[in-house]
C-alpha positions in Angstrom: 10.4 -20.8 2.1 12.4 -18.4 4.4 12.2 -14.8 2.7 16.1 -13.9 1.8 16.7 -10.1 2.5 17.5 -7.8 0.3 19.7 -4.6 0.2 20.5 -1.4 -2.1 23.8 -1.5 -3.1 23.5 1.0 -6.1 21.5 4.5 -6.7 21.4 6.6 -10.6 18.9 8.9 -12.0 18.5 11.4 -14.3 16.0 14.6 -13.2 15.2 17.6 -13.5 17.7 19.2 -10.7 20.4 16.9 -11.4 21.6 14.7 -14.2 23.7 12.3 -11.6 23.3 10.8 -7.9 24.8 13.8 -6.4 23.6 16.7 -8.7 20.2 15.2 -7.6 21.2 14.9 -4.0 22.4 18.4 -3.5 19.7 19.9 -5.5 17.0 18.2 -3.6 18.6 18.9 -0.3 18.8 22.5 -1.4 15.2 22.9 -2.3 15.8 23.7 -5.9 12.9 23.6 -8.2 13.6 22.0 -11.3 10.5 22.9 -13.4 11.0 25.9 -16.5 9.0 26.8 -19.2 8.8 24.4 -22.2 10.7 25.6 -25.1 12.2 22.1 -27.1 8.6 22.4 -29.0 5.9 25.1 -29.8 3.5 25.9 -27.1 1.6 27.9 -28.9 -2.4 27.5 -27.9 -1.4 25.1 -24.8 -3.1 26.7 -21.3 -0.2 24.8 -19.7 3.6 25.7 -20.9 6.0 24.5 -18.0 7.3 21.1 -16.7 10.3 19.8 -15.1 12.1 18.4 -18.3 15.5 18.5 -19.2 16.9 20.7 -21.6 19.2 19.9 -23.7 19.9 16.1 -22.7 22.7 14.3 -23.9 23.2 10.5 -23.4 26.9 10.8 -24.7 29.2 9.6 -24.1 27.3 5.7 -22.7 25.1 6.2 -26.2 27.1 7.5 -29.2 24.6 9.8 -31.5 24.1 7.0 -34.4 23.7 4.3 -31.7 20.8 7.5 -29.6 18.6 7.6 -33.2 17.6 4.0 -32.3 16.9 4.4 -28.8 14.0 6.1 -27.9 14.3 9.1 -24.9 13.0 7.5 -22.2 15.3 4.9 -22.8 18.0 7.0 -22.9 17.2 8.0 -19.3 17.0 4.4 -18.1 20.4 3.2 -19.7 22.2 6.4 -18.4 20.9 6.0 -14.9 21.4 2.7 -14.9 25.1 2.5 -15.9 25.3 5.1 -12.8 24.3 2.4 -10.3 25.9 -0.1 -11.9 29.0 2.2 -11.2 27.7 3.6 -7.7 27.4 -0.7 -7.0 31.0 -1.7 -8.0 29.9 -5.0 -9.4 32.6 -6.5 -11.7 30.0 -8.3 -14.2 32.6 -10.4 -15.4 32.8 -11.9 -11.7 28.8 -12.4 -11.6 26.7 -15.2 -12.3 24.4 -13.4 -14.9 21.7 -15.9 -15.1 20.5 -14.4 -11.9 21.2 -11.1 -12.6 18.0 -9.7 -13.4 16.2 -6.1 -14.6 12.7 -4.9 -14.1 11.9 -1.3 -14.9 8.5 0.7 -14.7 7.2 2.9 -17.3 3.9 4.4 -17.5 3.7 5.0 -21.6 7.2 4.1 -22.8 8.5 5.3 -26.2 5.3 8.6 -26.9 8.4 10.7 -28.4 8.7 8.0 -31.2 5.2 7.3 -31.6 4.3 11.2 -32.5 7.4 11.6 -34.8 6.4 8.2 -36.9 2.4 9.1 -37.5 3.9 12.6 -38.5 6.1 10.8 -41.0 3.0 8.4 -41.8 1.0 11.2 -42.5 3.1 13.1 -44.6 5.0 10.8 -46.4 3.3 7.5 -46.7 3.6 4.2 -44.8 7.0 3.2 -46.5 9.0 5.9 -45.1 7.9 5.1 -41.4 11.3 4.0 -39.2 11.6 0.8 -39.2 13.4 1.7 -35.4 9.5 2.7 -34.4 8.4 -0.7 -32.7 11.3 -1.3 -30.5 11.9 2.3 -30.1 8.2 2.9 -28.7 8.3 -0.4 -27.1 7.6 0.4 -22.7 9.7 -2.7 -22.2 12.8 -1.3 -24.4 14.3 0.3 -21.3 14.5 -3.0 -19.5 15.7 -5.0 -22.5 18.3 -2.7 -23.5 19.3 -2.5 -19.7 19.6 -6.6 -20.3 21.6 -6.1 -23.0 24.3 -3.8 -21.8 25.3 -5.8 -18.9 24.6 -8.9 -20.5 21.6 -9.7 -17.3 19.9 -12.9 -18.2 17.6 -13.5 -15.4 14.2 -12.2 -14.7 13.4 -9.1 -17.0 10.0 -7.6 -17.4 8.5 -4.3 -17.4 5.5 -3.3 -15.4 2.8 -0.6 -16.6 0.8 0.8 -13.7 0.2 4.8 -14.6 1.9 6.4 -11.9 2.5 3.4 -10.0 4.5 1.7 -12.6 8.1 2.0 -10.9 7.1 1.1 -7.6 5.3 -2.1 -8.5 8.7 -2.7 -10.9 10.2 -2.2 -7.3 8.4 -4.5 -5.4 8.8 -7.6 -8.5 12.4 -7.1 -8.0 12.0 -7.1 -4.1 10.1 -10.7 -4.2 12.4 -11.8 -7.5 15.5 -12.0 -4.9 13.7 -12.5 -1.2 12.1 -15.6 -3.0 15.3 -16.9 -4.5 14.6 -15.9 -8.0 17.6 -14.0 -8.7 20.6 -12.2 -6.7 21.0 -9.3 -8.3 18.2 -6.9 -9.9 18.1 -3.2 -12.2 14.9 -2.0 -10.9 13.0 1.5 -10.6 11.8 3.2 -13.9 12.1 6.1 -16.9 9.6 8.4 -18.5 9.9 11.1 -21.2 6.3 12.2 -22.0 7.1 16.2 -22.7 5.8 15.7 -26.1 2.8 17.9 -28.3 0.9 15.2 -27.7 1.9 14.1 -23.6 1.0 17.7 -22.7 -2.0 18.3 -24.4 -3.4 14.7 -22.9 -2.7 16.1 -19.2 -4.1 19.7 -20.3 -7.4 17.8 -21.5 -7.7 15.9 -17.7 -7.5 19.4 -16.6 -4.6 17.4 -14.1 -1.8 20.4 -14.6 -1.0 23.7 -12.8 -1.3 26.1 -14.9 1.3 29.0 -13.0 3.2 29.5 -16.5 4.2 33.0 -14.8 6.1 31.4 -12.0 7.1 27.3 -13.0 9.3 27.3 -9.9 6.5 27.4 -7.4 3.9 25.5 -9.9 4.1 22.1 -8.1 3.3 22.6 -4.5 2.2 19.7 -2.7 -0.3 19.7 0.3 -0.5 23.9 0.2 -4.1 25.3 0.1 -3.4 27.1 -3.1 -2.6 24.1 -5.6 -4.0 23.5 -8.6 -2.9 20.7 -10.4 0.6 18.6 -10.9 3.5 19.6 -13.2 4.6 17.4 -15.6 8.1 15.6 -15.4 10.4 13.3 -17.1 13.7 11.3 -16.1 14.9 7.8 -15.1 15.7 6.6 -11.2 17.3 3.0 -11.1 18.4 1.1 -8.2 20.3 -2.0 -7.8 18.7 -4.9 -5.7 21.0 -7.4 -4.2 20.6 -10.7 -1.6 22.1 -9.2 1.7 25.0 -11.8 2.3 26.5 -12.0 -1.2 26.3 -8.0 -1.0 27.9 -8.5 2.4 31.1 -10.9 0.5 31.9 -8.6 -1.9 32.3 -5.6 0.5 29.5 -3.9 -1.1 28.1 -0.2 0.2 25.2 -0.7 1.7 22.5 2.0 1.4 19.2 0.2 3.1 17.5 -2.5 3.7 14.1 -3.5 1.2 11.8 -4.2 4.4 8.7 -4.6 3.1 5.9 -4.2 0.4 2.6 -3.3 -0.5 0.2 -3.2 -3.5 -4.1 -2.5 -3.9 -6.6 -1.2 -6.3 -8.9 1.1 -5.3 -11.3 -0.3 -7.5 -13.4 2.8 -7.7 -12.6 4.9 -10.7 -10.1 5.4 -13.6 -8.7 9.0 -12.5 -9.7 9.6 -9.3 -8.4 8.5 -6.2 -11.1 6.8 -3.6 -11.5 9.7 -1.6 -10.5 8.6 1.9 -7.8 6.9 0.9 -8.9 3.2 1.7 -7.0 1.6 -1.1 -3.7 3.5 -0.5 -4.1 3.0 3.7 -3.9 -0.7 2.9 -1.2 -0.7 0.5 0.8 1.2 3.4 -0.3 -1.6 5.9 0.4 -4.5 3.9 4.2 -3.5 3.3 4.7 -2.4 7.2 3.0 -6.1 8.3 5.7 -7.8 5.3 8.2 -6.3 7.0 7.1 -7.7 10.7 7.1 -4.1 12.0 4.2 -1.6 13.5 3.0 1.9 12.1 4.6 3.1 15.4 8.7 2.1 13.5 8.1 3.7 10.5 10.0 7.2 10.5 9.7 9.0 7.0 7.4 9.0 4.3 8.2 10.2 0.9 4.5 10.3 -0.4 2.7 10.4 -3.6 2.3 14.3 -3.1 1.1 15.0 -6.9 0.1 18.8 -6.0 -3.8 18.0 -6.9 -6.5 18.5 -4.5 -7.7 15.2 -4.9 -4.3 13.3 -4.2 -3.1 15.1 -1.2 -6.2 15.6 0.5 -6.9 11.5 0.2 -3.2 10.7 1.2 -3.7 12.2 4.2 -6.3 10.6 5.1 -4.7 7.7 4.1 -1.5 8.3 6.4 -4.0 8.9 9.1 -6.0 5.5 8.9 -2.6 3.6 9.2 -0.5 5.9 11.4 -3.6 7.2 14.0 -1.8 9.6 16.1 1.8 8.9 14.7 0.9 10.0 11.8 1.5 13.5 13.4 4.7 12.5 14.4 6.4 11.8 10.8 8.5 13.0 9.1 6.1 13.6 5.4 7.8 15.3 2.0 7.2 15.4 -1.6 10.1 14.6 -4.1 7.7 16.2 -6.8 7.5 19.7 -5.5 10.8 19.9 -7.1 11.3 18.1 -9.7 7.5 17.6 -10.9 5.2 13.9 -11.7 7.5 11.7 -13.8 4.8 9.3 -14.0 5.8 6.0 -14.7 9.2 6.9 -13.3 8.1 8.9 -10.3 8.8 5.7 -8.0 11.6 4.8 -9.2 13.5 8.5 -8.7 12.1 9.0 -5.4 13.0 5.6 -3.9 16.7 7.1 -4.9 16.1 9.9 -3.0 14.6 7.9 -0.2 17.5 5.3 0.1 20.1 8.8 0.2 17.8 9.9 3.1 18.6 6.7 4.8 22.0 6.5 4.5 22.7 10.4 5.0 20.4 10.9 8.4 18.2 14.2 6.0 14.9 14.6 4.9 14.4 17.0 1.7 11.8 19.5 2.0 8.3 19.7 0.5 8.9 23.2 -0.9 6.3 25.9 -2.3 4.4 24.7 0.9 3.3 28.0 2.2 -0.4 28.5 3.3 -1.8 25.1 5.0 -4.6 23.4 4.3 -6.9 22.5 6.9 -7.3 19.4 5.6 -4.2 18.2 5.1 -2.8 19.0 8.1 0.5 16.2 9.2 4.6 17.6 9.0 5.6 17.9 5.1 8.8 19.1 6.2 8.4 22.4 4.6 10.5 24.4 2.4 14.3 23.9 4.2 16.0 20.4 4.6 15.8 18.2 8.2 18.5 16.6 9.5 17.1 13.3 11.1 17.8 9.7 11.7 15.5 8.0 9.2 15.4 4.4 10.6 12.2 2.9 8.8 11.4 4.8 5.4 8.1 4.3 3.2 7.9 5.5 -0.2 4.2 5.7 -1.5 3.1 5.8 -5.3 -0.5 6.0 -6.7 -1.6 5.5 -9.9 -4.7 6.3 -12.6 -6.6 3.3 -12.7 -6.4 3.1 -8.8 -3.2 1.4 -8.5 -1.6 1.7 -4.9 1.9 0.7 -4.4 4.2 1.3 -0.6 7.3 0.5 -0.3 9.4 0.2 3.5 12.6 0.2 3.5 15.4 1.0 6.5 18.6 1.3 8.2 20.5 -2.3 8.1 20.1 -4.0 11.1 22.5 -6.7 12.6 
């Protein structure tokens, strides 16, 4: 069977610099740091007391406040950045043919805010008074269903749970759901909300986190010689997937082409990356060699970029594997500098900012990047905004248990 292609026809997210499309956008092109100090709980005791979370969030008016006590914060996220791309898409739903209208979504824990409120409830006032809202509220796959629901999508819908990885692989099901005739249109991309008592203190105990309380702004700080660990984020990116010729019919905005993808395990340990980057330089092969194109075509990359010396050192080595000496002539930033790791919802968000970088010829910067590291040594666009064509675009996510997931996508062609 002849692989269909496949466009992006609609971008929403929630974040830390931006609660919309544009917010994010300008934010990002701006270099704005959205990680603060942690104050919606007690951080008493904690060595780590920042993250890029958002204060005060409100999923009014899409979710009324009786209908929001049933739906978990991550969720929130999801539905309110994916009722933006359904907007940003200008579907008519009532016009669609909703069996193959499908939604996959990525989270890497799902619904942790419920699950520490119920035990607290359990433990304090006995098995009988636990919400009976709990399951579907801590369910990972609520986001996806409650997506469903809302538009009324009744084709594929699944969630996938890969750590870090978990958007991008949701990605790359939605990709193959409509190149392989599956479906014609697809919610994809992912939510997290894991700024909780418990989220942070699991991070603080992998000793994975920065630990500049002083200064959260310049915390995350991808690729620089002086980082020490990721910061911690939460937030929702969403896309809409659609078959390139229906998108074409209805007049649809077209932001780029899905060109190609590409998942591995490193198969070498449950935390750590494989050191030279083995696992992740395949993933980025596979997806340039689906889309028919050569490391030489590829443009931008909006890497992993978690701000550990682990991570960046091996995704550098990584880029260099694939790219061999092109790899000093791209085009490299990290989305998480500003807005910190959302986890399972990391690739969703900056496949959003990817697809804007397409469409709108600039690369964000990779900002707090001030003294280089010897060893990671390529173009992170640093600290100010480039304007330049992006043609070919990857977007890389790696996960804990060695999950690898690339994604290529470009500038519509013919």
């Amino acid at each position: 069977m002849a692989k269909r292609r496949v466009v992006i026809t609609g971008l929403g997210c929630v974040t830390p610099i931006g609660r919309d499309r544009e917010a994010f956008w300008k934010a990002a092109c701006e270099g704005r740091s959205g990680v603060s100090t942690v104050t919606c709980f007690d951080t008493t005791g904690y060595d780590v007391r920042i993250a890029g979370w958002l204060p005060d969030f409100s999923p009014e008016p899409l979710i009324p406040p009786r209908e929001a006590r049933r739906v978990d914060r991550y969720a929130q996220f999801a539905l309110v950045a994916a009722d933006e791309a359904a907007r940003d898409s200008g579907l008519d739903f009532a016009k669609e043919d909703l069996d193959r209208a499908g939604c996959i979504i990525g989270s890497g824990i799902g619904g942790l805010q419920e699950i520490e409120e119920q035990k607290t409830v359990l433990l304090q006032r006995g098995p009988d008074r636990v919400s009976p809202f709990l399951i579907p509220k801590m369910m990972a796959n609520s986001a996806g269903g409650l997506i469903g629901i809302h538009f009324g999508l009744r084709g594929p819908n699944s969630t996938v749970l890969t750590a870090c990885a978990s958007s991008s692989h949701a990605i790359g099901d939605a990709y193959f759901n409509i190149a392989y005739d599956m479906a014609d249109i697809v919610f994809t991309g992912g939510a997290e909300a894991t700024i909780t008592p418990l989220g942070l203190a699991g991070f603080i105990a992998c000793k994975a986190l920065s630990k500049r309380n002083d200064e959260p702004a310049r915390a995350s700080r991808p690729f620089d010689r002086e980082r020490d660990g990721f910061v911690m984020g939460e937030g929702a990116g969403i896309l809409v997937f659609e078959e390139l010729e229906r998108a074409r019919a209805r007049g649809a905005r077209i932001y780029a082409e899905v060109l190609g993808f590409g998942a591995t395990c490193d198969a070498y340990h449950i935390t750590a990356p494989e050191p030279e980057g083995t696992g992740a330089a395949r993933s980025m092969a596979i997806a340039i060699r689906d889309a028919g194109l050569a490391p030489a075509d590829v443009t931008y990359i909006n890497a992993h970029g978690t701000s550990t010396q682990l991570n960046d050192v091996m995704e550098t080595r990584a880029m260099k594997r694939v790219f061999g000496d092109h790899a000093r002539k791209l085009a490299i930033n990290s989305t998480k500098s500003m807005i910190g790791h959302l986890l399972g919802a990391s690739g969703g968000v900056e496949l959003v900012q990817t697809a804007l970088s397409v469409a709108n010829s600039v690369v964000p910067p990779t900002i707090n990047y001030e003294n280089p590291d010897p060893e990671c040594d390529l173009d992170y666009v640093p600290n100010v905004a480039r304007e330049m064509t992006v043609d070919v675009a990857m977007c890389n996510s790696f996960g804990f248990g060695g999950h690898n997931a690339s994604i290529l996508i470009g500038k519509l062609r013919n």
